[in-house]
C-alpha positions as CSV (number, residue, x, y, z in Angstrom):
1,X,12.7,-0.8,-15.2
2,X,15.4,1.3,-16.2
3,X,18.4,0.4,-13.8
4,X,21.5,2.6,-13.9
5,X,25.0,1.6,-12.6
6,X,27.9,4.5,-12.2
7,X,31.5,3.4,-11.4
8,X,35.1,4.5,-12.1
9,X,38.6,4.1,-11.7
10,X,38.8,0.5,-12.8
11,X,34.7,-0.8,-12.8
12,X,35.1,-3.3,-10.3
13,X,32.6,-2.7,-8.2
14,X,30.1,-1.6,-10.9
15,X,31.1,-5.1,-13.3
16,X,30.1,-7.2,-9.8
17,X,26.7,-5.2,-9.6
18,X,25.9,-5.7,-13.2
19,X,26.7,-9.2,-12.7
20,X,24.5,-10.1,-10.0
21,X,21.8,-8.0,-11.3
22,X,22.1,-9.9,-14.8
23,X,21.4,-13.2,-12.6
24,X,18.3,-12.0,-10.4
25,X,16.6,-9.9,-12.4
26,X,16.9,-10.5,-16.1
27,X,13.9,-8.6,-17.4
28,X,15.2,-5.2,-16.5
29,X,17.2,-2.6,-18.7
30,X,21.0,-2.0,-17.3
31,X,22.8,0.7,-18.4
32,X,26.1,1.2,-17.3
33,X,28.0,4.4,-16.9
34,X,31.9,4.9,-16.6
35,X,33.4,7.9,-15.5
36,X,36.3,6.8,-17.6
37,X,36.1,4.0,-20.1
38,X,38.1,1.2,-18.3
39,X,34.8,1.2,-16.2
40,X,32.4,1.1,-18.7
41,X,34.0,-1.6,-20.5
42,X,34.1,-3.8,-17.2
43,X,30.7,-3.3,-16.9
44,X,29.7,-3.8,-20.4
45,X,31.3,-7.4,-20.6
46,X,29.9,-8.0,-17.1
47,X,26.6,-7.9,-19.0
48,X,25.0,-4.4,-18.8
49,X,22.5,-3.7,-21.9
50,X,24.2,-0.3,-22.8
51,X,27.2,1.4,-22.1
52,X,28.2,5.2,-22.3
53,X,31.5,6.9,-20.6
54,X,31.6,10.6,-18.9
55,X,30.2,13.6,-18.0
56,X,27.5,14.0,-20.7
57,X,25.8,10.2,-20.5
58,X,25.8,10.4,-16.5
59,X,24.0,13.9,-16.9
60,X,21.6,13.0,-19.6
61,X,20.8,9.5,-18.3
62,X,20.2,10.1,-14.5
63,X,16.8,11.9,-15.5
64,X,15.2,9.0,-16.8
65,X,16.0,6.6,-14.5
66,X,14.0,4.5,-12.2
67,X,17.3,3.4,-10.0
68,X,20.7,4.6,-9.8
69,X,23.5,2.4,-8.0
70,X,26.9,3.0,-7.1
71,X,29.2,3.9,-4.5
72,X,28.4,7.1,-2.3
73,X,30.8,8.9,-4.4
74,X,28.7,9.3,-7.2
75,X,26.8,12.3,-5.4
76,X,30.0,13.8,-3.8
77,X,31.6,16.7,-6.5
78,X,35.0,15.5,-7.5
79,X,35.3,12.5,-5.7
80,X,36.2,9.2,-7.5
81,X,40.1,11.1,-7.6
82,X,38.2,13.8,-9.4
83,X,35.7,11.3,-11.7
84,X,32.9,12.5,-10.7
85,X,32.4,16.5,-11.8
86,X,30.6,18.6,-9.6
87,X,27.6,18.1,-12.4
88,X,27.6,14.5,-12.5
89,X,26.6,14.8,-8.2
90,X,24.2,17.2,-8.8
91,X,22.8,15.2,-12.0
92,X,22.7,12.3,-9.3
93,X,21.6,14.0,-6.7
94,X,18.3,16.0,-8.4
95,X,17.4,12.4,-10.5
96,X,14.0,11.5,-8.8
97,X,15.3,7.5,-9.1
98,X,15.7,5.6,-6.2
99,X,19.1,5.8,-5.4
100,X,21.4,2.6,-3.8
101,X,24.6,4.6,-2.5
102,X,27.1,1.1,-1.3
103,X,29.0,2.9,1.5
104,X,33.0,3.0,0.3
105,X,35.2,4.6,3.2
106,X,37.7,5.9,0.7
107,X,38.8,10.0,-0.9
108,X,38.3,11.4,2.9
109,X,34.5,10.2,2.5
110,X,33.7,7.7,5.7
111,X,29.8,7.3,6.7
112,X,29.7,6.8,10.5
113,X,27.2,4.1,11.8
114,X,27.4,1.6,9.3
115,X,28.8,-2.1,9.4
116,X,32.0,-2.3,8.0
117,X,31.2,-4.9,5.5
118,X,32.9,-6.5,2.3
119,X,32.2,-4.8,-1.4
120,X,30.7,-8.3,-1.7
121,X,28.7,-8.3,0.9
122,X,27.4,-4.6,0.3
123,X,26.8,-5.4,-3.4
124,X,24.5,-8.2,-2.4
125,X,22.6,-6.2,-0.3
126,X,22.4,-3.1,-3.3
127,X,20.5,-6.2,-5.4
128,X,18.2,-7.0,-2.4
129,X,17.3,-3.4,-2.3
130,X,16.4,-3.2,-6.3
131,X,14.8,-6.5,-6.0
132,X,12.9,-5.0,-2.7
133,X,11.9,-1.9,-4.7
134,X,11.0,-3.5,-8.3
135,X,8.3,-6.0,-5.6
136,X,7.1,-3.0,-4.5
């Protein structure tokens, strides 16, 4: 199971996925993506398997994947403070992985008729899903 995690700005929210991913479910591949490499590098001594930084990896890697996670930025052109280019989205977007968008009301982005929750709290229920979806 080929498990992809996209963050930026600093990887905080990608280092605690990879984290709690390394924990439940050992056995599958992680590869982390940064936008920038502050990111990648958080995620990489978080645990991921491979690491890669920019445009190029995000593009190149979301067509094998079996699940993408990040925040809901990742499929929003120029989000992320401009991160994310408008072919990294689409490269997200047109994947056919499963993709676990964790709902982050920031960069004039807000999803209506969710339960404001903590990153924590989201990122536990990003694992459940992956863990829901590998049991499938």
């Amino acid at each position: 199971m080929k498990i992809i995690i996209i963050d930026g700005q600093g990887g905080k929210m990608g280092k605690a996925i990879v984290e709690q991913l390394k924990k439940s479910l050992p056995e599958c591949e992680l590869i982390a993506l940064g936008t920038n490499s502050i990111a990648t590098s958080a995620m990489l001594k978080a645990g991921a398997d491979i690491g890669a930084t920019g445009e190029s990896p995000v593009i190149f890697n979301c067509a094998g994947a079996d699940i993408i996670i990040g925040p809901l930025a990742i499929v929003i052109a120029n989000s992320l403070w401009g991160e994310i280019s408008p072919a990294m989205a689409q490269a997200v977007g047109q994947s056919k992985a499963h993709k676990i968008l964790i709902p982050v009301n920031r960069c004039n982005n807000t999803v209506v008729g969710i339960k404001e929750l903590s990153l924590n709290e989201y990122i536990q229920l990003a694992v459940q899903q992956v863990r829901q979806i590998i049991e499938e």
